[in-house]
C-alpha positions in Angstrom: 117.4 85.3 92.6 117.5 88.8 90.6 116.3 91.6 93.0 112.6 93.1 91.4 111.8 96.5 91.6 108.5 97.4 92.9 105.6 99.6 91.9 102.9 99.1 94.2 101.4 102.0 96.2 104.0 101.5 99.4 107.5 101.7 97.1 105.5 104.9 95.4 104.9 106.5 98.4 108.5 106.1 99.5 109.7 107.8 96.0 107.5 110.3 96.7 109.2 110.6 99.8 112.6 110.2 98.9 111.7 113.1 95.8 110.5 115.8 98.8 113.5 115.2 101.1 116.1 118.0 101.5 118.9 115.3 101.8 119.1 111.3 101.1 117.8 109.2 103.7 120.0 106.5 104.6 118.9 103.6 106.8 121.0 101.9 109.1 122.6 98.9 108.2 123.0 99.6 104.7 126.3 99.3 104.0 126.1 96.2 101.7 123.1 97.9 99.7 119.4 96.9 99.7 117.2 95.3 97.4 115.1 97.7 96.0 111.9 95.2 96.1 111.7 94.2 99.6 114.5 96.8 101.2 116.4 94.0 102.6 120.6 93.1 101.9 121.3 91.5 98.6 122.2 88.5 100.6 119.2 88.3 102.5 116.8 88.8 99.3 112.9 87.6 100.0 111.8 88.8 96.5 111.1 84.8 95.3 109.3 84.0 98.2 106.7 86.9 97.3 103.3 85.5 97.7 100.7 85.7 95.7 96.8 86.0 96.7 93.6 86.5 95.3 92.1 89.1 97.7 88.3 90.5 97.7 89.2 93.4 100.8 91.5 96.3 100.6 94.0 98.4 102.6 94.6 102.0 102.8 97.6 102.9 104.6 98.0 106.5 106.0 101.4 106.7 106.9 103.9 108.8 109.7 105.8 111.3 107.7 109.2 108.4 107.4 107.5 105.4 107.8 107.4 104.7 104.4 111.4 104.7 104.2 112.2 102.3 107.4 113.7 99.4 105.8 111.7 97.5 108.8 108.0 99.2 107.8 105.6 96.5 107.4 103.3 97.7 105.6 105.4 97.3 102.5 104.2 93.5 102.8 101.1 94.3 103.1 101.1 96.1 100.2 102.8 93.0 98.3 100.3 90.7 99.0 97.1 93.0 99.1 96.4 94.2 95.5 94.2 97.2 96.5 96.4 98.7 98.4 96.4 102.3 98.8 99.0 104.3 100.6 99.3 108.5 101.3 101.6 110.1 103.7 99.6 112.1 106.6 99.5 115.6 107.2 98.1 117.6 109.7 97.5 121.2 107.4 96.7 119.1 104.1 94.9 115.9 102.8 95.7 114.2 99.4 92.4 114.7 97.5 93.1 110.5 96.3 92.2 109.5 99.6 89.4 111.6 100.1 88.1 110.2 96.7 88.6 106.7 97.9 86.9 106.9 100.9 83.9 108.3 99.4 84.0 105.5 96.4 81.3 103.6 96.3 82.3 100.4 95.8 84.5 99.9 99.2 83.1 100.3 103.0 85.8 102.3 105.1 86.7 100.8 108.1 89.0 103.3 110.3 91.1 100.9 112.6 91.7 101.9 115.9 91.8 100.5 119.4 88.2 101.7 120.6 89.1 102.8 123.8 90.0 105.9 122.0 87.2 107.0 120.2 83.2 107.7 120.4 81.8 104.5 121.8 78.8 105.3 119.0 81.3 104.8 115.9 82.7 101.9 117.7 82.1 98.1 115.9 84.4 95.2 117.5 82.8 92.2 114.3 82.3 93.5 110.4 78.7 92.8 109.6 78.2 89.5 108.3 77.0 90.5 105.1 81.0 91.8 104.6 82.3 88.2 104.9 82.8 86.7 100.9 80.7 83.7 100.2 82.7 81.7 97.7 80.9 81.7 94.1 78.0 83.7 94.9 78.0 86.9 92.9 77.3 89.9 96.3 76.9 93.6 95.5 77.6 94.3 98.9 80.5 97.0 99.4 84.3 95.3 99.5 85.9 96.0 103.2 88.4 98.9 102.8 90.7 98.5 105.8 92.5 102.0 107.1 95.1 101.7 108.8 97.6 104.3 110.5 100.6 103.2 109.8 103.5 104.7 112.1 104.4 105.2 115.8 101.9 104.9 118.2 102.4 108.5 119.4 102.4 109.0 115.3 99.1 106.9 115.1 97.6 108.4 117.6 97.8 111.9 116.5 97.1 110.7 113.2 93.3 109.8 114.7 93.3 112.8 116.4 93.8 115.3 113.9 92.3 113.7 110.6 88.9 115.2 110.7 88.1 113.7 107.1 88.1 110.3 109.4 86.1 111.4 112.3 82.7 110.2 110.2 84.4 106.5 109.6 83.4 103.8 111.5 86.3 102.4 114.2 86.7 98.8 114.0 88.2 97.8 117.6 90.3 94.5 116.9 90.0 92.3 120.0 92.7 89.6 119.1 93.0 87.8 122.5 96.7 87.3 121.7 100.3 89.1 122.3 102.3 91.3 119.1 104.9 88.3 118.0 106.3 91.5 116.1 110.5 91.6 116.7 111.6 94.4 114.9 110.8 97.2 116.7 110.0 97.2 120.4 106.9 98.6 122.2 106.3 99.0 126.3 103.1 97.4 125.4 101.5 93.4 124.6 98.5 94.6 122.4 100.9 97.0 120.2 100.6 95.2 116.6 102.6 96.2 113.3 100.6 97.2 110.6 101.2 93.6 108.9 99.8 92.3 112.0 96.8 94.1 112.2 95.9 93.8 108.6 95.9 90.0 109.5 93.5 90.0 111.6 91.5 92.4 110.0 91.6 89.7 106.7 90.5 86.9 108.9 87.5 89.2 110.0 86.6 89.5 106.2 86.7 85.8 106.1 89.7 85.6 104.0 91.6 83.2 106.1 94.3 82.3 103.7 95.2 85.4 102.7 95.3 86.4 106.4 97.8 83.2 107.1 99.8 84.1 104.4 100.1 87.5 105.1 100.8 86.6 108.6 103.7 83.9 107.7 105.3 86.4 104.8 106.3 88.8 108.4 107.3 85.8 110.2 109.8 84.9 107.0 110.8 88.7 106.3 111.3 89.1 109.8 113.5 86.0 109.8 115.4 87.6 106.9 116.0 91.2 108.5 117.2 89.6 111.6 119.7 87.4 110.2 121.2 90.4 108.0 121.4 92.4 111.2 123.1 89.9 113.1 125.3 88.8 110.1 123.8 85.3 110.8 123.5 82.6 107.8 119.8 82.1 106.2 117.7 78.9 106.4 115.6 78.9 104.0 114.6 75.2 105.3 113.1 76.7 108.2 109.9 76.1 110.0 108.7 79.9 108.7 110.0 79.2 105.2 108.4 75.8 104.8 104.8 77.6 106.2 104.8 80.1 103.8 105.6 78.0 101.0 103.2 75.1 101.7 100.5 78.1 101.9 101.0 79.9 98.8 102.3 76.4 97.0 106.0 77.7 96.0 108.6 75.4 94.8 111.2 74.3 97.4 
């Protein structure tokens, strides 16, 4: 399957990135060269098994100062599944005047997501209000769910919530999945540390959009099968139990 370049707001960011670096960031592994739409080996490729989603919510992703150029970012998926995707990179002295302009649009409710142990217990919700959920084939002029989400480190993310004053008036939206990360590519000291992907999942399913949020959640499973296999230097099967999932949910030929 021919590699596809990508233009959504994720690969833009990381031009952006790339453009404003003093030397070329090479990630590890890379030997072999990557794909330049889903940053994985040529022999690995995931491009055909993109999905494809009608989704009413949307994602902004403020991201640590490299995340954007990690081969194993995640947030790159969400951004292929999630149309209204937004991405900036964060900055403690300066603030891209696009996000402060999409924040303050009217059509989409911010929803700063954070753990809310961290924050003002007044600006913290742990449900959306019901009125957020879509109700299939009734028109609603009820603000779409914008989701933001601090995409980096922990130590990154937490900083990011810290020193972002243009978020201290968004309310937090504590997730309380009542499950373990089942992310493998990076490792974390902690159970309740989810990747980006991860957390957008759950915070699609609290939106009501189940499907997308089982999609989303079987496209990691399968790139994470992918990058795994190209680190080990392990053959693919693309008959496996995470391939078969996601194509039976977003009805892809065999």
């Amino acid at each position: 399957m021919p590699s596809i370049v990508m233009n959504h707001a994720v690969a833009r960011q990381r031009a952006e990135r790339l453009a404003a670096s003093s030397k070329p960031y090479v990630a590890r592994g890379a030997g072999g060269g990557r794909c330049a739409g889903c940053r994985l080996v040529a022999s690995h490729c995931l491009c055909d098994l993109r999905p494809s989603v009608t989704i009413r919510a949307g994602v902004c992703l403020i991201m640590g100062d490299i995340e954007s150029l990690k081969p194993s970012n995640t947030g790159w998926l969400v951004a292929d599944l999630v149309a209204h995707t937004w991405a900036f990179g964060w900055s403690r002295t300066a603030v891209d005047p696009g996000l402060i302009a999409l924040l303050a649009d009217p059509q989409w409710q911010p929803w700063l997501v954070f753990p809310g142990e961290f924050a003002d217990p007044a600006r913290v919700v742990n449900a959306l209000p019901v009125a957020e959920a879509p109700r299939s084939g009734v028109a609603t002029s009820v603000r779409r769910p914008l989701f933001v989400l601090l995409d980096g480190t922990w130590s990154e993310a937490r900083k990011m919530f810290r020193k972002s004053p243009y978020l201290d008036a968004l309310p937090v939206l504590s997730l309380q999945p009542g499950q373990s990360s089942n992310y493998r590519l990076r490792r974390s000291t902690r159970d309740d540390h989810f990747c980006t992907s991860e957390v957008a999942a759950l915070c699609l399913a609290m939106a009501g959009e189940t499907h997308a949020a089982d999609t989303l959640a079987a496209y990691l499973d399968v790139f994470t099968t992918h990058y795994l296999s190209a680190k080990r230097s392990l053959p693919l099967d693309r008959d496996s139990e995470a391939h078969q999932r996601l194509l039976a949910l977003n009805n892809l030929p065999g």
